[in-house]
N, C-alpha and C positions, 0 to 999 in steps of 0.2 A: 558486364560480360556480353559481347558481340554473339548475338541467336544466327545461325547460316538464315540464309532467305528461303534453303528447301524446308526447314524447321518449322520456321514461321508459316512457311507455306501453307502446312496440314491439317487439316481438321483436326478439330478432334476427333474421336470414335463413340457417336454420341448413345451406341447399345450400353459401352463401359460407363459414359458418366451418367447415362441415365440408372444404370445399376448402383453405383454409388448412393444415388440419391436414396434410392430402392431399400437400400441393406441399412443405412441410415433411417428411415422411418420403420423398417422393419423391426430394428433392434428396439425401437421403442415402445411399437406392438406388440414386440414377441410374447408376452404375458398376457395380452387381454381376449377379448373373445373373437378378436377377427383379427387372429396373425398374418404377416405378408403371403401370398400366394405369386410366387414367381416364376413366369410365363415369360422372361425376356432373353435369356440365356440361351444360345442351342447348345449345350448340353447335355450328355444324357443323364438321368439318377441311377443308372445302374455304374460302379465300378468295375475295375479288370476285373477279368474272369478269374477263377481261384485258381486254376493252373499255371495264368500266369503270372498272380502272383507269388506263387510257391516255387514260381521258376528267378523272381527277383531274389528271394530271400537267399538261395541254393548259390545265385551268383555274388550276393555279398560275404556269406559268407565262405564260398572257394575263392576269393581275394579277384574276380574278376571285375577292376573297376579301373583299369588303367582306359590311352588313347585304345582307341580300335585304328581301322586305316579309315578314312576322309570318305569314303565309298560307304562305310558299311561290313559289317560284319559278313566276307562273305556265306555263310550258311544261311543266316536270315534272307541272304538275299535268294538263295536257291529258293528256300521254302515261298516267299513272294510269290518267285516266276512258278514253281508246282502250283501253288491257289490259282494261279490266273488259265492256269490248264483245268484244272480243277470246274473252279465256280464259272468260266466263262470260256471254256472251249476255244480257248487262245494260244500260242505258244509267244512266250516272251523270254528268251534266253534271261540269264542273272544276268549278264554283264551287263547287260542294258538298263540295269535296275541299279538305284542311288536311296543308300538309307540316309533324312535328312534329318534336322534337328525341327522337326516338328512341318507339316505342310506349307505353313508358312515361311520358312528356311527353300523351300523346294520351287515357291512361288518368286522369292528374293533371286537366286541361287540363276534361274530360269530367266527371268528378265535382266541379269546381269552378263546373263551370255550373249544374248540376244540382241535386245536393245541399244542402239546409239542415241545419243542428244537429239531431241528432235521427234525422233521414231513415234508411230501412232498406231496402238494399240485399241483395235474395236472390240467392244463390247456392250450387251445389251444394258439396259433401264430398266427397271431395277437388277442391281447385281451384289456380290457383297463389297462392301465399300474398301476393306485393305486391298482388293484386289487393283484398284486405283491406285495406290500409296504405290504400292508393289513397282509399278511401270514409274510414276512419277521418281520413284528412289533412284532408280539407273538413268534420270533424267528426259526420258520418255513420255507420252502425251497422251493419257485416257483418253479415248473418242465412245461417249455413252449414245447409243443409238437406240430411239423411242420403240419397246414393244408393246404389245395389246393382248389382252385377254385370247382372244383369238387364234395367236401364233402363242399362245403358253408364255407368254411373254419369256420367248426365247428369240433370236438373231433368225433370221430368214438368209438362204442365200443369195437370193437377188438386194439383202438389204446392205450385205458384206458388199458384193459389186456395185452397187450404186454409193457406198460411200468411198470405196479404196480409191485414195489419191497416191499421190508422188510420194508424200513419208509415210505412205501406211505399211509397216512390219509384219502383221498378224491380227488374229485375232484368239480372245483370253476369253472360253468359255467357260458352265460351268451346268454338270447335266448329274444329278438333279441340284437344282441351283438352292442358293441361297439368296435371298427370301422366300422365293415361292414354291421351293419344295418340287418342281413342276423341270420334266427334261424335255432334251432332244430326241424329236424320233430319227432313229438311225437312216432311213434315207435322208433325211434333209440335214443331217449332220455329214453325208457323204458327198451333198452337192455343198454344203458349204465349205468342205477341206478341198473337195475340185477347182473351187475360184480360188482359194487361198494358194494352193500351187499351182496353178498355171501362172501366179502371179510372181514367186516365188518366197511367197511367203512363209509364217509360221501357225499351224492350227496348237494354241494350247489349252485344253481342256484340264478342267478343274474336277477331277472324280473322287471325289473321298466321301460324297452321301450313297454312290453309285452300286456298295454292298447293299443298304437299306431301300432299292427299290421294290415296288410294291407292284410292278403291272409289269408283265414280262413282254409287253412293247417294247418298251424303253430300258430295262435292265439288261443292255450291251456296251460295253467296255467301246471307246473310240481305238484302243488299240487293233480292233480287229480290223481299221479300214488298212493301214500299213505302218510300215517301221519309221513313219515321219512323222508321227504323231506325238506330241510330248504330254502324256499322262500325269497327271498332279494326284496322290492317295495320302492316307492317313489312317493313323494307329487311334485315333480318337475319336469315331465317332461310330461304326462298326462294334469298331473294337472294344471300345468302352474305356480309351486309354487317354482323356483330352490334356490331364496335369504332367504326361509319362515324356510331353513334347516331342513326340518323334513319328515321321512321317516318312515317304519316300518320293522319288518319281521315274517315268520310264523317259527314257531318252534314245533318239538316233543314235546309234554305236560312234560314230563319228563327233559327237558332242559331249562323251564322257571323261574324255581329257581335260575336255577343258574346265567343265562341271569341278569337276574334282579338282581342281587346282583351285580354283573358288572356292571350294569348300575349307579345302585345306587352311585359306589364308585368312576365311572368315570367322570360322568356328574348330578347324583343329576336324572334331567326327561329331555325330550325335552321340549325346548317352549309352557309355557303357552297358551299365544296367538295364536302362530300356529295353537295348538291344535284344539281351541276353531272356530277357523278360517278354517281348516279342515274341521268339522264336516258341513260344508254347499257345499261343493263337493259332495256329496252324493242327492244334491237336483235336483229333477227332473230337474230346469231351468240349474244349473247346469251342469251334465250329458248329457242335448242336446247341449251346447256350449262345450263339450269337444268333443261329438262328430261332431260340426261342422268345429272345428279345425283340427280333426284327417283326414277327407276329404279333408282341404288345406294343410297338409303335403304330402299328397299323390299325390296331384296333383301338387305340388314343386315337390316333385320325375320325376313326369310323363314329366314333364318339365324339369328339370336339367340331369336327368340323358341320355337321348337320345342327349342333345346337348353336352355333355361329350366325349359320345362315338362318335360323328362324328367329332371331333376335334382332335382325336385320344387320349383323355384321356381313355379309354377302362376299364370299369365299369365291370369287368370279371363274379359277380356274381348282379345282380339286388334286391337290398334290400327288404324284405317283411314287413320291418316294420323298424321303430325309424325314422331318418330323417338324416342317412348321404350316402354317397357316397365314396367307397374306391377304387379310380382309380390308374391304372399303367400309370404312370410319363414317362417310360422309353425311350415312340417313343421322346416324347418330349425333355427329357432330352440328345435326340442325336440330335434333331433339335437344340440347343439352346448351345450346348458341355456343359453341364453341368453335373459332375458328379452323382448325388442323387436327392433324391427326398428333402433332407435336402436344396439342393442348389436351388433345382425348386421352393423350397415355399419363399426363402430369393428373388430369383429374380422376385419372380411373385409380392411380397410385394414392395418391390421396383419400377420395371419397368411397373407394371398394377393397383399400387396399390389396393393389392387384396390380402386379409390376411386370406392363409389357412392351416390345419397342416398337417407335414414332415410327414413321417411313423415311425421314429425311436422311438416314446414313446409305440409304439406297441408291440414289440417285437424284434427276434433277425432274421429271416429265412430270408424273403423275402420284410420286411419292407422298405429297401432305395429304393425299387422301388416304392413305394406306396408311395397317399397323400389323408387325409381325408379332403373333404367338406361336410360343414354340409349344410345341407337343410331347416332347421328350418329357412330361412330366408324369406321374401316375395318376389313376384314372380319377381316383378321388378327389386328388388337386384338380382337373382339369372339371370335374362336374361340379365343383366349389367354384372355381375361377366361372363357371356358367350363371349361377346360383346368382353370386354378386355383380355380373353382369347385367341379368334382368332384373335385378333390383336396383342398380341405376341409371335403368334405360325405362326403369317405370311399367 
């Protein structure tokens, strides 16, 4: 069988195969006195909300499990555009609003409009690595651009102008990003959409942790700079919805035809039932258990991340939002002679069983020193994952 050469092209996704390997020694621990502690996932442990799942049940059985239209349910979509008036003092009509089959559909969906052969897409180092895949699919050229502690390791706008050449498109951000948990402050998210169209570019930002921020700095939707902005969201990770696969995006009025003809010919609509099941996140009892979650992400932060840093995993930038941790490996990886941060997360799985991911799906600059753990877990897991930390780091 002939493999295409984009096939072969791709990575792997080495969070996924490092979890394999994860759930494989797990299962063989599960019985003894140090079962798996998994830190690798961002995921959250909480599932849907109980509304909305008593809103799936209600929709299977009133028989609503047919096609919906290619856009989205539109009510769910009303309810979207009401939250964004709501939780962020925006106004974003529905029509602008696309319910997708998961943010990743939204991300595909997005660079399939956009993108020509060739076309170069910036984006910072570290970032989340599909988000690469995403451009290269449409035949388009990730351009990773080196950040630092410093700038949150987010994109600078003189970094976007100093790279934009003759095939640069856009650029694909991501606030609060994945790995480092860490956003854009909204001026400098405003100077970088300025250089992106005077160019005539595309700013697309990746907000689906941007419910879960934590510093009301940075907990501002990019929609509010104007209607040229293409917003990327998700029912999974707020919401508590990551298996339900269903996300959305906001788009310029003017690129919703075409979206949806994509859609159409891609996937047909997202999940019926999702949908249906969705539209009960929007309810007040709802909304206050999101928000009483979003208080125990914070407080897993306020806990993991200072026992990190005393252990000498060194947390260089403090996340304002999502739920992970992007520490340098490196004191440790001299304590232990261990090359990378690749080897740090293979010995820590092993020797503490404790299952978290390498830096290398991140990017290319400064990644083998770096390891992400997620926080999304309970507090006890995470004071145990500390526990056997300092016991082999000695």
């Amino acid at each position: 069988m002939q493999i295409s050469r984009r096939a072969q092209a791709m990575p792997p996704f080495h969070v996924l195969e490092m979890s394999k390997a994860a759930l494989a020694l797990g299962s063989q621990v599960a019985d003894s006195d140090r079962p798996m502690v998994y830190l690798n996932i961002g995921e959250p442990d909480f599932t849907a909300a109980p509304l909305v799942q008593e809103a799936a049940r209600r929709a299977i059985h009133a028989g609503h499990s047919q096609y919906t239209p290619a856009l989205g349910l539109w009510p769910l979509r009303e309810r979207i555009a009401h939250w964004y008036g709501r939780r962020f003092g925006v106004h974003v009509p529905a029509s602008r609003i696309v319910v997708t089959a998961g943010a990743s559909a939204a991300l595909q969906l997005a660079c399939l409009a956009l993108v020509e052969p060739g076309d170069e897409m910036l984006m910072p180092d570290p970032s989340y690595p599909c988000n690469r895949q995403f451009v290269r699919a449409a035949d388009g050229v990730p351009v990773l651009l080196p950040t630092r502690a410093e700038q949150r390791f987010q994109l600078s706008a003189e970094q976007v102008q100093a790279a934009w050449g003759a095939r640069t498109r856009g650029v694909l951000l991501a606030s609060p990003s994945n790995p480092t948990g860490t956003s854009i402050a909204p001026p400098e998210l405003a100077r970088i959409h300025g250089v992106v169209q005077a160019r005539g570019g595309v700013t697309l930002v990746d907000e689906i942790y941007l419910p879960l921020s934590h510093d009301a700095r940075f907990g501002q939707t990019a929609l509010a700079l104007d209607d040229q902005v293409i917003s990327i969201n998700s029912f999974s990770k707020y919401f508590s919805m990551t298996g339900w696969r269903l996300g959305w995006m906001v788009l310029p009025e003017s690129l919703v035809p075409t979206v949806e003809k994509l859609a159409q010919n891609l996937y047909i609509c997202p999940s019926t039932i999702a949908q249906y099941a969705a539209m009960a996140c929007f309810e007040d009892g709802s909304l206050a258990l999101y928000e009483e979650r979003r208080a125990a992400f914070r407080a897993r932060r306020d806990l993991f991340i200072p026992g990190l840093n005393a252990l000498g995993l060194r947390v260089p930038v403090t996340p304002d939002g999502a739920f992970y941790a992007w520490a340098d490996c490196s004191a440790a990886c001299h304590t232990l002679g261990l090359a990378d941060s690749w080897e740090f997360a293979q010995h820590a799985m092993q020797h503490a069983h404790l299952a978290i991911t390498p830096g290398r799906d991140f990017g290319d600059d400064q990644t083998r020193h770096f390891v992400r753990f997620s926080t999304a877990s309970a507090q006890d897991q995470l004071a145990l994952a500390l526990q056997r930390l300092q016991a082999l780091l000695g």
